[in-house]
C-alpha positions in Angstrom: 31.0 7.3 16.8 28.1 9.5 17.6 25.9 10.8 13.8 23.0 12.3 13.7 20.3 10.9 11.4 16.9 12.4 9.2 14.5 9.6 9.6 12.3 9.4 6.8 9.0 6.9 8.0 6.5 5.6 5.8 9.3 5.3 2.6 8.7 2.9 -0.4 12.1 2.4 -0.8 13.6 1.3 2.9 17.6 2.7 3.1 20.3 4.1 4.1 21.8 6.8 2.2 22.5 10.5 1.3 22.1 13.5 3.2 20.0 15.9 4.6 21.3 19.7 6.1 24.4 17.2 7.0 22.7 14.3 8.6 22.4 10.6 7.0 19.1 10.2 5.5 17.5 6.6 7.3 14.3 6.1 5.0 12.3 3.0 7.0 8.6 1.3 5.4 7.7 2.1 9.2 5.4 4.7 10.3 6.3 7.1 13.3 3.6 5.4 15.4 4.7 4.1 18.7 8.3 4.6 18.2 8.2 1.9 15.7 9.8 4.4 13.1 12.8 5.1 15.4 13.4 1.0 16.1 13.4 0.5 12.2 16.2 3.4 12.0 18.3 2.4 14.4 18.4 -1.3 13.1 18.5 0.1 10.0 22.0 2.3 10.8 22.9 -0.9 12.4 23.1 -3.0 9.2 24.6 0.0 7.2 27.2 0.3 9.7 27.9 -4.3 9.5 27.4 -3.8 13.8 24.5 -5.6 16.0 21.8 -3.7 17.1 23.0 -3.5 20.2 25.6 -1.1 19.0 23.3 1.2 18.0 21.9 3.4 20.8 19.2 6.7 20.8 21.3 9.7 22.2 18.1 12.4 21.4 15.6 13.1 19.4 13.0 9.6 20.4 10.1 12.0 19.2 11.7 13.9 16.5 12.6 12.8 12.7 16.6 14.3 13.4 18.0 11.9 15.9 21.4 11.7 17.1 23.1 8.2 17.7 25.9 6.5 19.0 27.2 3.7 16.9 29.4 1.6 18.5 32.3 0.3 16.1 31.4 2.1 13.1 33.8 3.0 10.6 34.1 7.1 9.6 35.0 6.1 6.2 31.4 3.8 5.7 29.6 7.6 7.0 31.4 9.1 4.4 30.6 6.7 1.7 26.8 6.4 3.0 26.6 10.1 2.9 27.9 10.6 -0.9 25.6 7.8 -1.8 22.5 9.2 -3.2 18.6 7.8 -2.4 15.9 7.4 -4.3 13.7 10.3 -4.9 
């Protein structure tokens, strides 16, 4: 299933949840230095989703915070739910 994603880097409260202008808002502790920002979200969609890492892969976006993925195996109804569910701040 291919969703696009709003990283937020540099977050106090690490998650996945919500949305933003109809992406799934990824909020990761990382920083967007080195692409370390983008690792963190991907492994983060990966454990929202109950997939390996693996399953997770970067269609666009490497240097931008919107970023569009392909998770292997995911389940439409767990976007749904993740995307009515409501983040901090």
């Amino acid at each position: 299933m291919r969703i696009t994603i709003r990283v937020r880097p540099g977050s106090a409260c690490p998650g996945v949840g919500g949305g933003h202008a109809g992406a799934l808002v990824v909020r990761v502790s990382a920083r967007a230095v080195d692409g370390k920002a983008t690792e963190a979200a991907l492994a983060a969609v990966a454990a929202a989703f109950g997939v390996r890492r693996n399953a997770v892969t970067l269609v666009t976006g490497a240097s931008s915070r919107t970023k569009v993925v392909d998770v292997t195996g995911a389940d439409p109804h767990r976007l749904a739910d993740l995307l009515a569910t409501q983040g901090p701040g």
